[in-house]
N, C-alpha and C positions, 0 to 999 in steps of 0.2 A: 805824913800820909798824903794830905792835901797835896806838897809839891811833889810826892811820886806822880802823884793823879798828873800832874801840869805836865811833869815833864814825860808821861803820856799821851797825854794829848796832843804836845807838842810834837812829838816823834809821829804819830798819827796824824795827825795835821800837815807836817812836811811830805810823809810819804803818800800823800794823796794829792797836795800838792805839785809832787815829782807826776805821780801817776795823769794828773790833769793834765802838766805840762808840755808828756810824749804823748798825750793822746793821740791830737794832731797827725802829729807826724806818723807816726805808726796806723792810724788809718792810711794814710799815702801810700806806706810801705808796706801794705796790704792790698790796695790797687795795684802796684807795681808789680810785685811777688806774683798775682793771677798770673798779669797779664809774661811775666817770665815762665809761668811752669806749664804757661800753654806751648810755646816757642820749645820748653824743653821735652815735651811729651811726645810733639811734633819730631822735633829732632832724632828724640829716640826710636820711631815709629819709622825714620827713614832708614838709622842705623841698620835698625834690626831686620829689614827689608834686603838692604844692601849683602849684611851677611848670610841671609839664606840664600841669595842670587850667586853668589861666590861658590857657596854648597853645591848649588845645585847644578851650579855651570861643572863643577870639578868631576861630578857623575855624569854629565851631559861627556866631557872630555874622554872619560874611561870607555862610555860606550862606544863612542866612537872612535877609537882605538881599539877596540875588540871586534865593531863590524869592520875595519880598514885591516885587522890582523887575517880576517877572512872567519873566527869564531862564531860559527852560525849554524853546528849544528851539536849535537851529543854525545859526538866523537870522544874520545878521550882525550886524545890531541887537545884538542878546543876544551873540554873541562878546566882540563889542568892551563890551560890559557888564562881563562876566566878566572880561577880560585888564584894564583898568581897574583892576577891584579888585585881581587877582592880582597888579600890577606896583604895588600901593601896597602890599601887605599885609607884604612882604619876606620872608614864612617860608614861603606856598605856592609848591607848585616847578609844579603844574599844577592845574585845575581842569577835567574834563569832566562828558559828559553822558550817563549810562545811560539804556538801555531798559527795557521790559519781563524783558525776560531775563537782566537784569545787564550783558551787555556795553556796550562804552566804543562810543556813536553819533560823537561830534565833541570836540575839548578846544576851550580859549582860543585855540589858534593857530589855528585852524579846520582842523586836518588828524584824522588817524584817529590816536588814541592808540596809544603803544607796548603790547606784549604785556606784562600783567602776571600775577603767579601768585598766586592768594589764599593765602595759607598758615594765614591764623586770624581767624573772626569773633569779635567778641563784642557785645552791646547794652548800653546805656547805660539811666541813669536816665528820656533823654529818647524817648517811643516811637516820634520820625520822623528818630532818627540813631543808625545804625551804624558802629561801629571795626573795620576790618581790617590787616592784617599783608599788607604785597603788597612781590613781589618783582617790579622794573624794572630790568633790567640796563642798557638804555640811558638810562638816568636817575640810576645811581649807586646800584643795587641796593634794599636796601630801605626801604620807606616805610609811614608812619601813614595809612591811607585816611578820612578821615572823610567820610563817605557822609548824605546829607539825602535821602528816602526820598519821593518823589514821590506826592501825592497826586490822586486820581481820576484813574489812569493816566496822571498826568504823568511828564517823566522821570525819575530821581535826580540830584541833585547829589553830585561826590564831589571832595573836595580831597587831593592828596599834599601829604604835609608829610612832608621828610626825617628818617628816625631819630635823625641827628647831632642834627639842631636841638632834639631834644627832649629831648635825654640830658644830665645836669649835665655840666658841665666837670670835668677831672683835676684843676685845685684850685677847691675848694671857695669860698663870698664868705668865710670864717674864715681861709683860707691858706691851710688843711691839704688834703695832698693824700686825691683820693679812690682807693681802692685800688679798688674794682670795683663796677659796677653792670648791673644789669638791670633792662630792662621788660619787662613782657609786659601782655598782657590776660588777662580778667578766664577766657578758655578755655586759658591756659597759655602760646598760641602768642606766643614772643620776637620785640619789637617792634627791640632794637638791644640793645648791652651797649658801654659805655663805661670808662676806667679806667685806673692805669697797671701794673695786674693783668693776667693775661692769662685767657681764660674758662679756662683748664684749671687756675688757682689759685684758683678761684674758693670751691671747698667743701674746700678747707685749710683745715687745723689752723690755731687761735693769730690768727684772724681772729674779729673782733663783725659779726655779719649781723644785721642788721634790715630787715622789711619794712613796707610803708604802702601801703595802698588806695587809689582815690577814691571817693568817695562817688557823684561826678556820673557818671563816666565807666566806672568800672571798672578803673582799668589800675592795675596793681600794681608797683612800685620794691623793687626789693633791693637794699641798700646791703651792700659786704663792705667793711670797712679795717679796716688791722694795727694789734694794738696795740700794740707797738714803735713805729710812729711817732703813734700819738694818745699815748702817754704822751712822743715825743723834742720833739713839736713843740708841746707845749702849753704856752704860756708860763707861766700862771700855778701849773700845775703846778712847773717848773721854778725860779722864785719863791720857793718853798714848800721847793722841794728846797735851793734855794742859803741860806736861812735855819738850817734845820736843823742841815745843814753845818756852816754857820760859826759853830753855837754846841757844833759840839762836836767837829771839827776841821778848823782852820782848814787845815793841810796840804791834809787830800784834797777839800778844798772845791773849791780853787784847779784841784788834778787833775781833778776830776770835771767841772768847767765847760769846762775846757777840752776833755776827751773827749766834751760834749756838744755845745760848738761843731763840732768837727771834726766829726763826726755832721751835724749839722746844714747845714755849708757848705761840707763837702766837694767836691761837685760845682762850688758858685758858686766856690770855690779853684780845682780844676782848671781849671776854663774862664778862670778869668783868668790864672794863670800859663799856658796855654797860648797867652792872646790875646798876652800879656807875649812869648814865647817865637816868636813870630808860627811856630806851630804852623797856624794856619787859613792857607788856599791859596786862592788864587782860580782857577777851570774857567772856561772861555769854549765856552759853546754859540754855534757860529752860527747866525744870524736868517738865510735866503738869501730875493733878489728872485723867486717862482716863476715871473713872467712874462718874466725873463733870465737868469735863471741865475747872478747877482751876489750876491755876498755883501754885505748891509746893514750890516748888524750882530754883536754878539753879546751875549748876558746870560751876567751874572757867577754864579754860581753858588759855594758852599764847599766844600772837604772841611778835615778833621780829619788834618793828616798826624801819626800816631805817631812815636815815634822810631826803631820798626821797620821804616819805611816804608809802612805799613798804611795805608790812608785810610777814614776813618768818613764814613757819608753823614749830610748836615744832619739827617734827622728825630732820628738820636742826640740832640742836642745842642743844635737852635734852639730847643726850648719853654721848654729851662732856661735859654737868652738870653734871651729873651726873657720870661720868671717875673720874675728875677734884676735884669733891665735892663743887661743886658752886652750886649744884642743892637747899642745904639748904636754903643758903642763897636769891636766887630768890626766892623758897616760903615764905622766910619773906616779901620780895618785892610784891610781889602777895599780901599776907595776908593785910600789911597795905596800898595797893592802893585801895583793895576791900572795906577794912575796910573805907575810907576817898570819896570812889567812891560812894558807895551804902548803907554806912550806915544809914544814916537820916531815908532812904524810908524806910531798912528791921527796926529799931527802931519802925516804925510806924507800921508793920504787922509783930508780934511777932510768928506768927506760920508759918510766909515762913523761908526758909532754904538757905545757901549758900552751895555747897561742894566743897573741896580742892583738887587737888590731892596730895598726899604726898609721898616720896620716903622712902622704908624700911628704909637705914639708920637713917632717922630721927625717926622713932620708936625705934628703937632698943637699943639706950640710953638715952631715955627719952627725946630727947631734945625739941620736937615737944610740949610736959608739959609746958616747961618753956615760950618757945616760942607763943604758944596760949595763955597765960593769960597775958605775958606780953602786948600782942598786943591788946587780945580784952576786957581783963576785964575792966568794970567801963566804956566801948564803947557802944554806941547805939546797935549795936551788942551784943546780948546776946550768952552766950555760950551756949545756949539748941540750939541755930540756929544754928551750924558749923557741917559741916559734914564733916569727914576727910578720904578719899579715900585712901584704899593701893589695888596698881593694883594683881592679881592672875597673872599676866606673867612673873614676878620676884621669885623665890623665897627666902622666907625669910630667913636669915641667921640664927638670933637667935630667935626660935622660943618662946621660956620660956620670956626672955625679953621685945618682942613685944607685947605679948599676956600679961603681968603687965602694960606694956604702956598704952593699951588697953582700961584694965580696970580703968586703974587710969582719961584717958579722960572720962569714960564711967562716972565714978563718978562725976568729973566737971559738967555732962551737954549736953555733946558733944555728937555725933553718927559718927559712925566707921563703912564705905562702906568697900566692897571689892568688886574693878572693873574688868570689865573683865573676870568673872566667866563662867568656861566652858573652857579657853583658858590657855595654859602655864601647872602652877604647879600647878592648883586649883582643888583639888580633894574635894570630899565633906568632908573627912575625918578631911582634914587639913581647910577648912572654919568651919567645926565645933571646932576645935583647939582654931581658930583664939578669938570666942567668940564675932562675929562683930554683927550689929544690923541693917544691910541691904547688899542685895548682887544684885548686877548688871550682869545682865543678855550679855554676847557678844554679839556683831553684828551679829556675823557668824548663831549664831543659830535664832535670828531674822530674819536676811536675809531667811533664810530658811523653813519659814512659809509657808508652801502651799502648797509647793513641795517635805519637805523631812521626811517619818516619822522618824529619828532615832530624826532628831531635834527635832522634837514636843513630845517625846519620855521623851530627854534629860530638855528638858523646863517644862513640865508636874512633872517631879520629881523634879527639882528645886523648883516649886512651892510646893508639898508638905512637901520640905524640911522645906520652910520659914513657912509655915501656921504652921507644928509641934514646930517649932523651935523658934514662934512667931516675924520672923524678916522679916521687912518690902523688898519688891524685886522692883526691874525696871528695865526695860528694854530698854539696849539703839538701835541706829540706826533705830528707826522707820523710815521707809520712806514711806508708805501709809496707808489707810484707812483701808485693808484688814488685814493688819499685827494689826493696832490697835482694830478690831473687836473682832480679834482672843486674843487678850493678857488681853480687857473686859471681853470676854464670862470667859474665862478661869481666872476670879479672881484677875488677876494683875492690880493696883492702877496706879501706876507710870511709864511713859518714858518719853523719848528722844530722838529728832531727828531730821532732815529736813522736816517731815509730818508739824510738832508744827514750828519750828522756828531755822533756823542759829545760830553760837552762836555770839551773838552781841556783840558789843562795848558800854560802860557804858550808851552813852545818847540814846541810840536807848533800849538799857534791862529798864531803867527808863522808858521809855514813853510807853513800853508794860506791864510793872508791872502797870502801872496808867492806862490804858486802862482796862486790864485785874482784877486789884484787886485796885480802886480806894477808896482813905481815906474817900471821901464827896462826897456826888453829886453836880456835876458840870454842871448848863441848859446846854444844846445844845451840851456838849459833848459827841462826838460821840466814840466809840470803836473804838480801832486798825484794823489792817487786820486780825492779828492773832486772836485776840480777837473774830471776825467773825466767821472764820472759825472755831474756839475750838466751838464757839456756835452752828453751825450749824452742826457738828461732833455730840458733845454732847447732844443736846438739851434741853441744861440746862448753864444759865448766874448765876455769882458770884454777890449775893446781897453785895453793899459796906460794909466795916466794921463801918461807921458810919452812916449808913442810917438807917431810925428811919422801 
């Protein structure tokens, strides 16, 4: 017992030892480390500068080739000029046409722009373009105005270009994440703030803030990240630390790499023992037919079930799948829970649909091919019934690649959403590319039924898109009866929302597919709630598929 104690002590002894002996040095290398993640904050702050000046030059270039086209006034001619450019450009979300007085005369769709709120001017190097800060609710709030300034009382040109698109990403092109950022212009007024900070941590302690001008334009970047992680995540730092170490002991080297891993992979660990753990669930929102009252389909959706019973919603947890590249591998987890969840029932109603959502990368080298037939061929599940979602808020990297992927599912069997349409990178131009066979309509312009013409403007042409282009449309975020009148009258088949149903959990979507689209009849039973209400929406019930 005694010499266990010793050689205790001794093991304690040494590793305190070790610990005394990098102490040193690793205070140095905590001076050092500051004075690097000042340099690198700075650096980023110039990046991030540089790229909105690119942006914003590339809308500065459009307008003026639109006032040099002579597009200056609400002609049709001139519309159809402007929506041209604005569906090639990918990052303007609209284009109109002021007057004299500043207000909006006509946009590219040809209708009467939404109400926007100027919140902050500022001028530019150039003396016939203005930047403003404007708030668009029916548009997805706020936006970068960049205004071309009509000369001898012609009208203005002004282009919205979404905040998002201009703000660097949460990780940076180095890896490292960014902790927080702001733009504004050059009068103060905040153009967006980005980060995986929140703005109320923004002027906390134990953060490096640096800021960067433009020169061209005026707009100003503040960059905030901690340095806790510009010192956990920088490799060559780290390098630097693990050499030290192991010359002078090797014990805590070992410890310390390993408490830097864990630091570092903690998350990517959890999410894989969780996938490991099949911890992730699959939700089925129903798609219903608005013009019968039938249920189509439904998309798959995730939650994170804890072991407490708790369930975390995807934005926790898809960006780190999707950082990480674990995202693939959860849609195979998805694919075969849905497949073992709900297949019997969809086997029995060969013309309901399931849809996935999918992440570019799995398009883009086929791997999504191998992966679907491994999973579902020869399954109750047939492959005319999969419908494989790629969201418009991403865009796609390899476009030639994806668009063969495509068509290679198209050939299986399968049909190919693109979600989210109207939001991000989704220009009609590039959904026309894409060669998909249903496009989903945003919330944003749903939400907006009633109240705003540019939406109904924007939806209106969506829908002639699909009618031309023979591809089926749906609209998600339904939430009342008046939004679904409206998406009736106006031709559209399909949505989704809280109006129809939540998205449920497998024995609850089960007992609403048997309510709602029943294999037999069964005496005395009664319909769902849902099932009710679609009936009395619709005024029209789903004869079973085996009733005589």
């Amino acid at each position: 017992m005694r010499s266990q104690k010793r050689s205790g002590l001794k093991i304690f002894a040494a590793v305190l030892a070790g610990v005394v002996a990098i102490g040193a040095p690793v205070v140095l290398l905590n001076t050092w480390l500051r004075a690097q993640g000042d340099d690198e904050v700075s650096i980023t702050a110039g990046w991030a500068v540089a790229a909105v000046d690119r942006q914003i030059g590339q809308t500065v270039s459009l307008l003026n080739s639109l006032a040099a086209r002579g597009a200056d006034s609400c002609k049709p001619a001139h519309l159809e000029m402007i929506r041209d450019l604005v569906m090639a450009s990918g990052l303007i979300k609209e284009v109109s046409l002021l007057g004299a007085d500043g207000q909006p005369m006509c946009n590219e769709a040809g209708g009467t722009p939404a109400r926007r709120d100027v919140l902050g001017s500022s001028a530019t190097s150039q003396s016939d373009i203005m930047l403003d800060v404007v708030r668009v609710t029916a548009l997805g709030d706020r936006f970068l105005r960049v205004r071309k300034v009509g000369q001898g009382g012609k009208p203005t040109l002004a282009a919205l270009v979404p905040a998002t698109a201009l703000l660097p990403h949460a990780t940076l092109p180095s890896g490292r994440p960014l902790a927080f950022a702001r733009m504004t212009l050059a009068d103060g007024a905040v153009v967006g703030n980005t980060g995986i900070a929140s703005e109320a941590e923004y002027d906390q302690s134990g953060r490096d803030v640096q800021q960067a001008r433009s020169q061209r334009y005026g707009v100003v970047m503040a960059v905030s990240m901690e340095r806790g992680r510009l010192i956990a995540r920088n490799e060559d730092l780290q390098r630097i630390g693990v050499v030290v170490t192991a010359l002078l002991a090797a014990m805590v080297l070992g410890f310390a790499v390993l408490l830097l891993r864990r630091a570092r992979d903690h998350r990517s660990n959890d999410l894989a023992k969780a996938i490991f753990a099949n911890e992730f669930v699959p939700y089925y929102q129903p798609v219903v037919d608005i013009q019968t009252g039938q249920l189509h389909s439904a998309e798959v959706l995730v939650r994170w079930r804890q072991p407490d019973g708790s369930l975390v919603m995807p934005a926790a947890f898809i960006p780190a799948m999707e950082s990480s590249g674990l995202i693939l591998d959860l849609t195979r987890v998805l694919m075969r829970t849905v497949r073992n969840e709900i297949g019997e029932a969809l086997g029995k109603r060969p013309d309901m649909m399931v849809a996935f959502n999918v992440a570019s990368s799995h398009f883009g080298d086929a791997l999504i091919l191998n992966d679907v037939v491994t999973i579902f061929d020869g399954c109750s599940i047939r492959l005319s019934q999969l419908i494989l979602e790629l969201t418009a808020r991403c865009e796609v990297e390899n476009l030639p690649a994806t668009r063969r992927t495509i068509a290679a599912l198209q050939g299986l069997g399968c049909k190919v959403a693109i979600d989210d349409v109207g939001a991000g990178h989704s220009s009609l131009s590039y959904i026309l590319k894409l060669g998909v066979d249903i496009i989903k309509i945003d919330k944003i312009f749903v939400d907006a039924i009633g109240t705003e013409a540019h939406s109904k403007a924007i939806i209106e042409t969506m829908i002639d898109l699909a009618r031309n282009m023979k591809m089926e449309i749906v609209a998600e975020g339904v939430e009342n009866f008046d939004q679904v009148t409206y998406l009736r009258e106006n031709g559209i088949r399909q949505a989704q929302g809280f109006v129809f149903a939540p998205p449920l959990p497998a024995a609850s979507f089960l007992q609403l597919l048997e309510a709602m689209d029943p294999v037999e009849e069964r005496p005395g039973q009664a319909a769902g709630a849902v099932a009710k209400i679609t009936g009395k929406a619709f005024g029209a019930k789903r004869k079973p598929r085996n009733a005589a």
